[in-house]
PyMOL CGO cylinders between C-alpha atoms (Angstrom):
from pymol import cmd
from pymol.cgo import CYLINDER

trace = [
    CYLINDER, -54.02, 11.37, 40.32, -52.50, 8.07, 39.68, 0.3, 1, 1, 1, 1, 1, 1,
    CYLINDER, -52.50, 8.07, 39.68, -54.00, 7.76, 36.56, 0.3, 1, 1, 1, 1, 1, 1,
    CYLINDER, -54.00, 7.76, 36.56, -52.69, 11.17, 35.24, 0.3, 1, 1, 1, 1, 1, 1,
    CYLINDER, -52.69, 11.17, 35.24, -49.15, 10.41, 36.90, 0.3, 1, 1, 1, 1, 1, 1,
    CYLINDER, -49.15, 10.41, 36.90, -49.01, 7.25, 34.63, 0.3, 1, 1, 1, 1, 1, 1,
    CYLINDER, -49.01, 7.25, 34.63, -50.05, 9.28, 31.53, 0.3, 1, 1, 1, 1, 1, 1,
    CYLINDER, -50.05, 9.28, 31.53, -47.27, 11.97, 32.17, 0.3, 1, 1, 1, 1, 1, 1,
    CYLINDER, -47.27, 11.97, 32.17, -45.03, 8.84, 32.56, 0.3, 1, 1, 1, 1, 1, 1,
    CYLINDER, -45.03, 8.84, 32.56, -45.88, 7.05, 29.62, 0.3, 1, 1, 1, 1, 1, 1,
    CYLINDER, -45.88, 7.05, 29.62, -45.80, 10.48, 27.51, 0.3, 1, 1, 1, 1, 1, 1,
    CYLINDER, -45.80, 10.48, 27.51, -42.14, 11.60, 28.96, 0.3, 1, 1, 1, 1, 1, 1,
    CYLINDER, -42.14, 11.60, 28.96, -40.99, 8.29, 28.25, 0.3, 1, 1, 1, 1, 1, 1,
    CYLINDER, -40.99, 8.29, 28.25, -40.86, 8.48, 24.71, 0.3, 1, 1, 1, 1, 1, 1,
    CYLINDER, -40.86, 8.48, 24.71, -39.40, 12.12, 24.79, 0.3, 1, 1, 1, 1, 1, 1,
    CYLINDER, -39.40, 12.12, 24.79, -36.64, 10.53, 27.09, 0.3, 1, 1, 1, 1, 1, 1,
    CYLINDER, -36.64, 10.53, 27.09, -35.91, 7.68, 24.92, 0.3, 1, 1, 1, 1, 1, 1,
    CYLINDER, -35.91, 7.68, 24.92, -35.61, 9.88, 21.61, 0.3, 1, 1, 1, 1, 1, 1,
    CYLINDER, -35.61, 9.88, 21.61, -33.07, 12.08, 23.78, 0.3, 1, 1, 1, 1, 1, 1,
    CYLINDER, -33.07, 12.08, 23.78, -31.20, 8.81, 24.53, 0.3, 1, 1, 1, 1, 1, 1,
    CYLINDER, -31.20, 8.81, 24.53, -31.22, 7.68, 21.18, 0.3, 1, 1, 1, 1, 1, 1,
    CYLINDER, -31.22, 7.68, 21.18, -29.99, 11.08, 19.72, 0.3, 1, 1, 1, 1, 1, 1,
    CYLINDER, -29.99, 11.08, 19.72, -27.31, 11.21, 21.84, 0.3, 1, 1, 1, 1, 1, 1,
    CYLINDER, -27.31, 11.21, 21.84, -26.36, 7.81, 21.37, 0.3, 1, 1, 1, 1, 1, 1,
    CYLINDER, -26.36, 7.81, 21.37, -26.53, 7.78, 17.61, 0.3, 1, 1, 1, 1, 1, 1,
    CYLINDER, -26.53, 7.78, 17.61, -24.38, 11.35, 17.81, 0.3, 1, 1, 1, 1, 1, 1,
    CYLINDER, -24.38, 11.35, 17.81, -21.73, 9.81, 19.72, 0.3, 1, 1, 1, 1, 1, 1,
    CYLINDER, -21.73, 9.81, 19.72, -21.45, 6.95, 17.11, 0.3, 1, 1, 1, 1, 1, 1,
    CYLINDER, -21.45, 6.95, 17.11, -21.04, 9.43, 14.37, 0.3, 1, 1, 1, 1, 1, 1,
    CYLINDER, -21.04, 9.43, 14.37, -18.83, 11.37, 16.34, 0.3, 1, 1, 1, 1, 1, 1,
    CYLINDER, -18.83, 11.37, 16.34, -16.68, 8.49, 16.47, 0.3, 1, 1, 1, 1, 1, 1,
    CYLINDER, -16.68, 8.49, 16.47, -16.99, 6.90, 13.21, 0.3, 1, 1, 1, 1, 1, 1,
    CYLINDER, -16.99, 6.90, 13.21, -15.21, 10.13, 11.88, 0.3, 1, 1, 1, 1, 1, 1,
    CYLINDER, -15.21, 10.13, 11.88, -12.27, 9.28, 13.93, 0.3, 1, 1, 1, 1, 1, 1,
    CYLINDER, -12.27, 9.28, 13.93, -11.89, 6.18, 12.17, 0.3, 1, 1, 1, 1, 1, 1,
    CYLINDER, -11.89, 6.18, 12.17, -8.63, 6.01, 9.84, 0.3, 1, 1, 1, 1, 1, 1,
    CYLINDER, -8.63, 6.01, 9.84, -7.25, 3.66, 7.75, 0.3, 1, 1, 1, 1, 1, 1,
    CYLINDER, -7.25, 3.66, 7.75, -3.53, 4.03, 6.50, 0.3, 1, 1, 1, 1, 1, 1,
    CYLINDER, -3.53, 4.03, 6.50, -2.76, 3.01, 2.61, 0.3, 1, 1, 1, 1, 1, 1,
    CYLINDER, -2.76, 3.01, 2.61, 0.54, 3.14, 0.82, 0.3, 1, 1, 1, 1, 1, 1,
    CYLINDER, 0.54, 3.14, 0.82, 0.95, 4.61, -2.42, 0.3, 1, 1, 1, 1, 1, 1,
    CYLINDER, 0.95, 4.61, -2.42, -1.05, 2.99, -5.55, 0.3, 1, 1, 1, 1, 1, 1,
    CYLINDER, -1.05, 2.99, -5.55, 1.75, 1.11, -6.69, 0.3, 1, 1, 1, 1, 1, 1,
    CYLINDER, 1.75, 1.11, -6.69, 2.25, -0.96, -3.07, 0.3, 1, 1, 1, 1, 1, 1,
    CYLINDER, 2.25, -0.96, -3.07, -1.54, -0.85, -3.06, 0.3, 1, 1, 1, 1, 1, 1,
    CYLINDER, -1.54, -0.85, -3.06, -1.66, -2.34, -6.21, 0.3, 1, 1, 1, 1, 1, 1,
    CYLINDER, -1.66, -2.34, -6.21, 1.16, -5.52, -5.47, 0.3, 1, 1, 1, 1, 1, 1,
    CYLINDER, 1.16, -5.52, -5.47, -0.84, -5.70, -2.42, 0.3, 1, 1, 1, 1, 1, 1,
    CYLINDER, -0.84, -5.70, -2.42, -3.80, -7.27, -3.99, 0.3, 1, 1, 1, 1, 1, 1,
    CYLINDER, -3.80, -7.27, -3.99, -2.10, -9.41, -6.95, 0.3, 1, 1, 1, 1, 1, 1,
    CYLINDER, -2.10, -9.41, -6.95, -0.60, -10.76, -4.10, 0.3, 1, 1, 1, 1, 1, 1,
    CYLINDER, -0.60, -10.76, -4.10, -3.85, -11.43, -2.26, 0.3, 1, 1, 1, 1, 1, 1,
    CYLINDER, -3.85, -11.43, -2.26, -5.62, -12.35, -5.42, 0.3, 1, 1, 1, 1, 1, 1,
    CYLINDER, -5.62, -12.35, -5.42, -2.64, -14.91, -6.13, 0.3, 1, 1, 1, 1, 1, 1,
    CYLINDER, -2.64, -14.91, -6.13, -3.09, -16.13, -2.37, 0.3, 1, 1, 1, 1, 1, 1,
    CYLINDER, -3.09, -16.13, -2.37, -6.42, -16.26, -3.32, 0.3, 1, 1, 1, 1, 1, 1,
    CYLINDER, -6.42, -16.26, -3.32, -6.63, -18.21, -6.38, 0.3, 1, 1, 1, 1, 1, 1,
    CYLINDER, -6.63, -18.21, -6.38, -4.70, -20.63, -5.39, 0.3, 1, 1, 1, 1, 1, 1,
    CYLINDER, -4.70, -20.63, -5.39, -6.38, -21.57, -1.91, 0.3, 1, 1, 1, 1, 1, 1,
    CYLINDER, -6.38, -21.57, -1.91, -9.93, -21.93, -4.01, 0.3, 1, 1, 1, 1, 1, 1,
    CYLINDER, -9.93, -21.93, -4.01, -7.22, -24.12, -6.58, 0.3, 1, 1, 1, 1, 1, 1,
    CYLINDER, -7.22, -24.12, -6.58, -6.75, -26.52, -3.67, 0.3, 1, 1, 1, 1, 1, 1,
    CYLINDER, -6.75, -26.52, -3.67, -10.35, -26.35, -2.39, 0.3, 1, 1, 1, 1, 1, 1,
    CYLINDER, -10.35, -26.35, -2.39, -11.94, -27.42, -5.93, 0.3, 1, 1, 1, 1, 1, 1,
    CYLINDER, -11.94, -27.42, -5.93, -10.80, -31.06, -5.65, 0.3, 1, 1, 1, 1, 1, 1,
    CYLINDER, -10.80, -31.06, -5.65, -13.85, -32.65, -3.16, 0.3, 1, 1, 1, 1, 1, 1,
    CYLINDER, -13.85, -32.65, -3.16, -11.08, -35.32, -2.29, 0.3, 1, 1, 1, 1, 1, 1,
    CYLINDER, -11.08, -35.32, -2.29, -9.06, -32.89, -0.44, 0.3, 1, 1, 1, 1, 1, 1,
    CYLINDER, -9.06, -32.89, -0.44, -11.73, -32.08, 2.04, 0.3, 1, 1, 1, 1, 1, 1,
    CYLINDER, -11.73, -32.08, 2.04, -12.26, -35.51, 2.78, 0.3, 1, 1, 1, 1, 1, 1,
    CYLINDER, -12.26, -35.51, 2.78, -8.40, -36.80, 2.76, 0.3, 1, 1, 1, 1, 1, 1,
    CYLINDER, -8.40, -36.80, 2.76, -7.10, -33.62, 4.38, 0.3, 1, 1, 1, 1, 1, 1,
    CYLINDER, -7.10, -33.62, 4.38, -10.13, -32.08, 6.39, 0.3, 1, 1, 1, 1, 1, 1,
    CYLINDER, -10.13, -32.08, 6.39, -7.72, -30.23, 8.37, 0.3, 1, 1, 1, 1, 1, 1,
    CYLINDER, -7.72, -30.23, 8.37, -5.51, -28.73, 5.95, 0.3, 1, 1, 1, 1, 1, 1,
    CYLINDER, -5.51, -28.73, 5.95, -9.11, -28.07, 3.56, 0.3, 1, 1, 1, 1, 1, 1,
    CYLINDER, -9.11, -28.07, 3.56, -10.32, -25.93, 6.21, 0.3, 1, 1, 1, 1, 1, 1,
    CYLINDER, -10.32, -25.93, 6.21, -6.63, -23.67, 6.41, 0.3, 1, 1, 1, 1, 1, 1,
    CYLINDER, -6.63, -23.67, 6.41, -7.21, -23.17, 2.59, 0.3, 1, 1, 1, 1, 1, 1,
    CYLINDER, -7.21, -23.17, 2.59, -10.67, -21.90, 3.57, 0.3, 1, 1, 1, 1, 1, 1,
    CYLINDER, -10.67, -21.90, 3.57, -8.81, -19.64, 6.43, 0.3, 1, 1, 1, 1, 1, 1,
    CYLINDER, -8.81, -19.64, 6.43, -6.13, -18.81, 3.99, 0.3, 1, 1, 1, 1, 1, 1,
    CYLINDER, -6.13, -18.81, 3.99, -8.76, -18.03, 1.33, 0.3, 1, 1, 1, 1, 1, 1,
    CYLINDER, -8.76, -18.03, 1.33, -10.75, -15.62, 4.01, 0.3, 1, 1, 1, 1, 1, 1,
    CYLINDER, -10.75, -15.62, 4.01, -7.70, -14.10, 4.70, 0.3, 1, 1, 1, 1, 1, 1,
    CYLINDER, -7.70, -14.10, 4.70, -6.99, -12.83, 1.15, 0.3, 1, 1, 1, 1, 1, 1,
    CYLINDER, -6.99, -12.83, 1.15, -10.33, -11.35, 0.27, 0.3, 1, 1, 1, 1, 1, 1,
    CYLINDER, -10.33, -11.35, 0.27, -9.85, -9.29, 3.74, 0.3, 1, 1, 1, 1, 1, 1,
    CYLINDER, -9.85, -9.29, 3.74, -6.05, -7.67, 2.52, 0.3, 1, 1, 1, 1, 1, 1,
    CYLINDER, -6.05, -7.67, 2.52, -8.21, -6.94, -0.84, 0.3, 1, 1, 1, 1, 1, 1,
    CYLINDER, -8.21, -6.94, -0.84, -10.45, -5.06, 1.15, 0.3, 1, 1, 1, 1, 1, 1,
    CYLINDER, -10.45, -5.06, 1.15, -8.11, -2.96, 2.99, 0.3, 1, 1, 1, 1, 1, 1,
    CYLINDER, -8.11, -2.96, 2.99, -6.29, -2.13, -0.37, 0.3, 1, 1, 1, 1, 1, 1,
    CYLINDER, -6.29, -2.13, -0.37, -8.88, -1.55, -2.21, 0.3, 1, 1, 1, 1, 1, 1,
    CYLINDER, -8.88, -1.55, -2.21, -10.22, 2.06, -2.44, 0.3, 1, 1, 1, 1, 1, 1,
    CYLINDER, -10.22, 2.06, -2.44, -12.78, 2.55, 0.48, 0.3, 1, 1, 1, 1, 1, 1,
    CYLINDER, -12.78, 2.55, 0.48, -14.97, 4.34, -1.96, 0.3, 1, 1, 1, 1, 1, 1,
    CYLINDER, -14.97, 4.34, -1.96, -15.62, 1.03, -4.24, 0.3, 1, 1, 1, 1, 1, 1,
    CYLINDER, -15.62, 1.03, -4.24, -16.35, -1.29, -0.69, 0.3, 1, 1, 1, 1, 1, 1,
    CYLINDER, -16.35, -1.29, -0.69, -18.81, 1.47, 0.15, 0.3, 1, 1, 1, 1, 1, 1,
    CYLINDER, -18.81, 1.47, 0.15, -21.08, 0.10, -2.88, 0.3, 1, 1, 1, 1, 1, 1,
    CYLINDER, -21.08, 0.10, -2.88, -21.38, -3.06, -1.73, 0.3, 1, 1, 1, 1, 1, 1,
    CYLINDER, -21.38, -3.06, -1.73, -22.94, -3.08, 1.83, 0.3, 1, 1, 1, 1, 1, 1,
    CYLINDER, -22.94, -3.08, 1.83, -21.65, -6.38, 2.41, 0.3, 1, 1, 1, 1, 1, 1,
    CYLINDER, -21.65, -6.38, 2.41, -18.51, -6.37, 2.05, 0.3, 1, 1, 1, 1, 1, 1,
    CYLINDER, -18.51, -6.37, 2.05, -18.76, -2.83, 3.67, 0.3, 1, 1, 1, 1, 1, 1,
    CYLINDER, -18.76, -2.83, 3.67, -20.37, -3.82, 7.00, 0.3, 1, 1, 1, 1, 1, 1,
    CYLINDER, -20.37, -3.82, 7.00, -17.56, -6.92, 7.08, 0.3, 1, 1, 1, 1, 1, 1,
    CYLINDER, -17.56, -6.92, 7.08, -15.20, -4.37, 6.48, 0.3, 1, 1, 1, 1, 1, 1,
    CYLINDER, -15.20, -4.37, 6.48, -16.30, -2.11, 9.68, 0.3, 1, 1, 1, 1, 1, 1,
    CYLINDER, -16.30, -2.11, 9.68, -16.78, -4.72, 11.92, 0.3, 1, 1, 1, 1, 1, 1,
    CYLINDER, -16.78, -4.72, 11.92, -12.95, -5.99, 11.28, 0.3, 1, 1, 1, 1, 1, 1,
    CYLINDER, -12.95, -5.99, 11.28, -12.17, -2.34, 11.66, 0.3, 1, 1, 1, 1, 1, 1,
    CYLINDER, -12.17, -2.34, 11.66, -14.13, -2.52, 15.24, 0.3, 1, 1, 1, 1, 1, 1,
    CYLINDER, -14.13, -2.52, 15.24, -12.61, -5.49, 16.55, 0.3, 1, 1, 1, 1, 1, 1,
    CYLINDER, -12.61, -5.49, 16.55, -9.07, -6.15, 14.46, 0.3, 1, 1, 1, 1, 1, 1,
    CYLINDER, -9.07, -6.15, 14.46, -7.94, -2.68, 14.84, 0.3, 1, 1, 1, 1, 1, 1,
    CYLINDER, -7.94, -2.68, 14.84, -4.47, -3.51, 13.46, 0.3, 1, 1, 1, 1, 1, 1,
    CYLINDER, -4.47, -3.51, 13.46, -5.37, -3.74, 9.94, 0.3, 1, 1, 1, 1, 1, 1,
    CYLINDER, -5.37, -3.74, 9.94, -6.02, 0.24, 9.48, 0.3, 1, 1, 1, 1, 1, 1,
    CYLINDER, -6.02, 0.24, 9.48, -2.29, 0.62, 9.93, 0.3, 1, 1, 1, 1, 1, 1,
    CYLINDER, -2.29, 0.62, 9.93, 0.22, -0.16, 7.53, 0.3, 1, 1, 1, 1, 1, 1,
    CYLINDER, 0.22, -0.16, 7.53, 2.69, -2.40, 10.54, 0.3, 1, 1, 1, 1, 1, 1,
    CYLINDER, 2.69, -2.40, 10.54, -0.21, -4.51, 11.67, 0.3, 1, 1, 1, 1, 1, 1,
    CYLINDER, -0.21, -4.51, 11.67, -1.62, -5.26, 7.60, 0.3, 1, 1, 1, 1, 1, 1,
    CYLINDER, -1.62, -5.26, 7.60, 2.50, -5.83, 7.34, 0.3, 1, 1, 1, 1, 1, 1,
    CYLINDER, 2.50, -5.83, 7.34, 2.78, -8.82, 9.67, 0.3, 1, 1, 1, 1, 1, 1,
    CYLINDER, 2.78, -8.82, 9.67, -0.50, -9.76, 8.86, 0.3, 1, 1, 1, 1, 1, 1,
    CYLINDER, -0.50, -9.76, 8.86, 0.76, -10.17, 5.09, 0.3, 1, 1, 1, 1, 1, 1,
    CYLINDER, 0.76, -10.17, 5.09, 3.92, -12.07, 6.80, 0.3, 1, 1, 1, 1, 1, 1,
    CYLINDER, 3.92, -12.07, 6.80, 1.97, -14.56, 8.20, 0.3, 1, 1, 1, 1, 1, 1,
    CYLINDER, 1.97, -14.56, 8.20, 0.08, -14.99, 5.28, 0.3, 1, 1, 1, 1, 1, 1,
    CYLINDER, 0.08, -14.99, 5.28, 3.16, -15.96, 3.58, 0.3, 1, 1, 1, 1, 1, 1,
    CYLINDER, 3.16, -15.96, 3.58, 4.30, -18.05, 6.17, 0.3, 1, 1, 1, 1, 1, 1,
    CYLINDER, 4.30, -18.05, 6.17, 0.89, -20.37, 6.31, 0.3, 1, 1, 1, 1, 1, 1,
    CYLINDER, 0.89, -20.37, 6.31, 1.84, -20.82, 2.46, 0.3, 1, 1, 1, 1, 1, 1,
    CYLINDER, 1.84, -20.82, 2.46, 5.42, -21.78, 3.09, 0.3, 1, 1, 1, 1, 1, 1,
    CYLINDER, 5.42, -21.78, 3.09, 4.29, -24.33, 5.21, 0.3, 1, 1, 1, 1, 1, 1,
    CYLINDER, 4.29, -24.33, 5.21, 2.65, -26.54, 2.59, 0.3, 1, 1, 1, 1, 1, 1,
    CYLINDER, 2.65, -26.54, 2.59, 5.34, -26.03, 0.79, 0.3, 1, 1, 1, 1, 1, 1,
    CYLINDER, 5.34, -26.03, 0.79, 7.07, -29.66, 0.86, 0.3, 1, 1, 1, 1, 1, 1,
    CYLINDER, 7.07, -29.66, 0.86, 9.43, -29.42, -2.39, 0.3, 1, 1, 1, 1, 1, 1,
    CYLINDER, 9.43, -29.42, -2.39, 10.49, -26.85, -4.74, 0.3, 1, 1, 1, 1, 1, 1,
    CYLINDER, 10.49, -26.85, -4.74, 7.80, -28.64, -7.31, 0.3, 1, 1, 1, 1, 1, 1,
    CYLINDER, 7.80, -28.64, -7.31, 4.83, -26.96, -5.38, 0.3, 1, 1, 1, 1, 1, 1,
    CYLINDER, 4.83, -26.96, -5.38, 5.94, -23.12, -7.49, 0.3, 1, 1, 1, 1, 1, 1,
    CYLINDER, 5.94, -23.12, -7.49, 2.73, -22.11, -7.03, 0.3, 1, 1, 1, 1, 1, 1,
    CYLINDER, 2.73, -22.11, -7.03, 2.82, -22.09, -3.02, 0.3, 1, 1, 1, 1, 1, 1,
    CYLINDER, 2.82, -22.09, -3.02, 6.00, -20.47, -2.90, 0.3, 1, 1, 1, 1, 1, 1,
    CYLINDER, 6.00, -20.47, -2.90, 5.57, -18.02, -5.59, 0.3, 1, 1, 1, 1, 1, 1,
    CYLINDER, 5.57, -18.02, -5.59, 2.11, -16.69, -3.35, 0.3, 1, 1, 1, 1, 1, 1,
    CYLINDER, 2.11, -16.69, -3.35, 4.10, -16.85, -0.46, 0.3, 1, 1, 1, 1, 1, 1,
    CYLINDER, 4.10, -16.85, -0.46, 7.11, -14.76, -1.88, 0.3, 1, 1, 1, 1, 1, 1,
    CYLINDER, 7.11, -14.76, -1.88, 4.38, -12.05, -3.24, 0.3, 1, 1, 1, 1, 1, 1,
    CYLINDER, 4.38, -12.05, -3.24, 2.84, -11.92, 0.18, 0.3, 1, 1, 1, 1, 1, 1,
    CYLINDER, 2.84, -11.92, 0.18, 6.04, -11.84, 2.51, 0.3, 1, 1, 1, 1, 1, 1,
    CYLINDER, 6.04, -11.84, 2.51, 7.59, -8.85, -0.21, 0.3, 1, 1, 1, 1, 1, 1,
    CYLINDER, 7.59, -8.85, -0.21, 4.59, -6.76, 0.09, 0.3, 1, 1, 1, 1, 1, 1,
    CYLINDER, 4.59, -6.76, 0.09, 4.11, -7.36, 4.08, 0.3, 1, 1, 1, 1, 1, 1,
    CYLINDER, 4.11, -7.36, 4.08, 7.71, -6.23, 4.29, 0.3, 1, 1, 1, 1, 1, 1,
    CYLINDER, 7.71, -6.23, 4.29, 6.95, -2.95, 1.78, 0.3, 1, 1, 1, 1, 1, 1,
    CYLINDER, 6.95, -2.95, 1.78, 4.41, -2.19, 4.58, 0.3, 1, 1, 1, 1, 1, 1,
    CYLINDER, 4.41, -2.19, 4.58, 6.61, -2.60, 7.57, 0.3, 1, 1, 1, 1, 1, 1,
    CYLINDER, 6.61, -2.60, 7.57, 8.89, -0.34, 5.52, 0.3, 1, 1, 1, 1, 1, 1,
    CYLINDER, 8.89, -0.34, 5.52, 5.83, 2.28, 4.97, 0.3, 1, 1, 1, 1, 1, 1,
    CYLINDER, 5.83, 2.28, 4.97, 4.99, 1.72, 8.68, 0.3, 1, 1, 1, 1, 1, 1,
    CYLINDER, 4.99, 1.72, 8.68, 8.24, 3.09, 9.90, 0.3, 1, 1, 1, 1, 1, 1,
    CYLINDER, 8.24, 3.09, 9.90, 8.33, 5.97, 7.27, 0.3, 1, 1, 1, 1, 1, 1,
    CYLINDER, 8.33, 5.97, 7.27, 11.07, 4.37, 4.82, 0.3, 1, 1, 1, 1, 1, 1,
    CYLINDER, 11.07, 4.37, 4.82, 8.15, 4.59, 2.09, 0.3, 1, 1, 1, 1, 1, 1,
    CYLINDER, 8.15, 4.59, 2.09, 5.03, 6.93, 1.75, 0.3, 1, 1, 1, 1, 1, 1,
    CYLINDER, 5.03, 6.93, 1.75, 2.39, 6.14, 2.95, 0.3, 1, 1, 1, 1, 1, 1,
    CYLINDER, 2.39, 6.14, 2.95, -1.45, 8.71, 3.74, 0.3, 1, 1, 1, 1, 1, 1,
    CYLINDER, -1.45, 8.71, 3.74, -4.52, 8.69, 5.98, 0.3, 1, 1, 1, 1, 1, 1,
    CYLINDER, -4.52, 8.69, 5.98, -7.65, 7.70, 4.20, 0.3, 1, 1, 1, 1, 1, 1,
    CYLINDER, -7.65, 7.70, 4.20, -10.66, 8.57, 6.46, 0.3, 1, 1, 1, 1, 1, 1,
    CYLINDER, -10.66, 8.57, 6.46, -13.99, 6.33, 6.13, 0.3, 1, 1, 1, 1, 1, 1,
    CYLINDER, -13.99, 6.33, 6.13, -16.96, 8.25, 7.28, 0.3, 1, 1, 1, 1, 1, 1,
    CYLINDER, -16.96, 8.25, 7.28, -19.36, 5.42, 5.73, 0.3, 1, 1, 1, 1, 1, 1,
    CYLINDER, -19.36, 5.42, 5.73, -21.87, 3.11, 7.47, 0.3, 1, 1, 1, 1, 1, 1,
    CYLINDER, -21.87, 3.11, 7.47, -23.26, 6.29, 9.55, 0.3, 1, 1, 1, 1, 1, 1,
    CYLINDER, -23.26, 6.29, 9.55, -26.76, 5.09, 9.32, 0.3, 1, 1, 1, 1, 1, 1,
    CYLINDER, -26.76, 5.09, 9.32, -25.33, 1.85, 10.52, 0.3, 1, 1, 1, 1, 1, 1,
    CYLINDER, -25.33, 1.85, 10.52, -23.53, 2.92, 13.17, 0.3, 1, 1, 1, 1, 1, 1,
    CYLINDER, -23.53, 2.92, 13.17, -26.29, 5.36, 14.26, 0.3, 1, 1, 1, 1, 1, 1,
    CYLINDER, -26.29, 5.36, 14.26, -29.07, 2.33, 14.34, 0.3, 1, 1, 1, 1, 1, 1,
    CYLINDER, -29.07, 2.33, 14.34, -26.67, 0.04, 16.09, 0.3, 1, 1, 1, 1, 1, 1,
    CYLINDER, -26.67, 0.04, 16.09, -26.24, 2.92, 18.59, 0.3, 1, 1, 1, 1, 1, 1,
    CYLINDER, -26.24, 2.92, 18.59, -30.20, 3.03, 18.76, 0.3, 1, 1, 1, 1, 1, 1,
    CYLINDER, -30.20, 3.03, 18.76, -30.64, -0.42, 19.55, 0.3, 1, 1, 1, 1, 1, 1,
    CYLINDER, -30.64, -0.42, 19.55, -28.05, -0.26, 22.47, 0.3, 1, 1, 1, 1, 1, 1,
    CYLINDER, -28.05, -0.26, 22.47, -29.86, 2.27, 23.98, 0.3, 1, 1, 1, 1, 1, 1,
    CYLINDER, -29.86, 2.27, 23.98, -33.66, 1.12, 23.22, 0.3, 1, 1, 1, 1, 1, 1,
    CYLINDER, -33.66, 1.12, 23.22, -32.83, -2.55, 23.87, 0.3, 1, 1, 1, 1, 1, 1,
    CYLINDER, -32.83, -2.55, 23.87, -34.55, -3.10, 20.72, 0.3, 1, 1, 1, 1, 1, 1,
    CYLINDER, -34.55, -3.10, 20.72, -33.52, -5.10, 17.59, 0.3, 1, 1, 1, 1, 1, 1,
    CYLINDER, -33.52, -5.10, 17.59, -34.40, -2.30, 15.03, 0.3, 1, 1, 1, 1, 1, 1,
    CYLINDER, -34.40, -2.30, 15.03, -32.32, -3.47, 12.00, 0.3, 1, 1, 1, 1, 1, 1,
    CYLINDER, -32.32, -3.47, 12.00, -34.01, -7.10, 12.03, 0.3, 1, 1, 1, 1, 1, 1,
    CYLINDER, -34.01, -7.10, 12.03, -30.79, -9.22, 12.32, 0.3, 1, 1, 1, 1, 1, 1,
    CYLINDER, -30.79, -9.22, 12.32, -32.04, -11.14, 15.62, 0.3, 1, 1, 1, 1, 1, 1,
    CYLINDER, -32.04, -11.14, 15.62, -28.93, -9.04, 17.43, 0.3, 1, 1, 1, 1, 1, 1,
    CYLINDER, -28.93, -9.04, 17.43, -29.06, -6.11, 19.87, 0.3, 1, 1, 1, 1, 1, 1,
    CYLINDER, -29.06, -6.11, 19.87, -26.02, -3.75, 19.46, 0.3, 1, 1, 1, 1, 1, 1,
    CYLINDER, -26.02, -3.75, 19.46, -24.48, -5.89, 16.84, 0.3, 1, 1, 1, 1, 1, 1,
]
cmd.load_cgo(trace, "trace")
């Protein structure tokens, strides 16, 4: 009897964990669907990431120089932040259907959407622009350093445009992102199995 008790156990099991894993893996669809993010229209969209590609350009500008990293380690490593922080306002102007193509900048993309919630919506990319242009104002010693300012300028004008969008002065739409479903269903698989099924050394993650 014990022996045929085990065997019942051992075959339910598996039944039990598919049922936990289906359920799981629908509840992470289920919610990816719910997942928005707000653009403006193409125009703002588009000074959105000249601006970021400006901010951009000129951090990797100031990171090229070896001499800087060693004279100003500190200030190297907020070109590197500031540098970071461009490529992610490209992202979130850039049409959802182009990041899908490229899984990593697509899975970077969702996990900032998991955890930094404020950049689907056009008042939280706003001050996030603001700040930008703020870090960049801060380097800015003289009036000689144009190409500071000018990225700063671009980056406080269009975080402004958004704050305007945010409280309806400009257009703005919805643009759903229903991607990563295999990826959210896998990671939803591993939370309930306890198993690392995609290989990444991670459970859940």
């Amino acid at each position: 009897k014990t022996d045929e008790s085990d065997s019942a156990s051992a075959s339910a099991s598996p039944v039990a964990l598919m049922k936990d894993v289906k359920d799981s893996a629908g509840s992470a669809l289920a919610e990816l669907r719910a997942v928005n993010i707000e653009q403006g229209p193409v125009l703002l969209r588009f000074l959105a990431l000249f601006a970021a590609l400006a901010s951009f350009c000129c951090a990797m500008f100031l990171m090229i120089n070896p001499k800087n990293a060693l004279n100003h380690p500190v200030m190297y490593m907020l070109y590197g932040y500031i540098a970071l922080f461009a490529a992610t306002t490209m992202l979130f102007e850039a049409k959802h259907e182009w990041i899908e193509k490229v899984s990593v900048l697509n899975s970077y993309q969702n996990m900032l959407m998991q955890y930094c919630g404020f950049l689907t919506v056009m008042g939280g990319r706003g001050l996030f622009y603001l700040f930008q242009g703020t870090l960049w104002l801060s380097f800015s010693d003289s009036l000689g350093e144009l190409m500071n300012i000018g990225a700063a300028m671009a980056l406080s004008f269009v975080g402004v445009l958004h704050l305007f969008a945010h409280w309806n002065i400009m257009p703005h739409h919805i643009a759903q992102k229903a991607v990563s479903a295999k990826d959210q269903a896998l990671l939803a698989a591993e939370r309930a199995t306890g198993k690392d099924l995609n290989g990444n050394g991670r459970v859940g993650a």
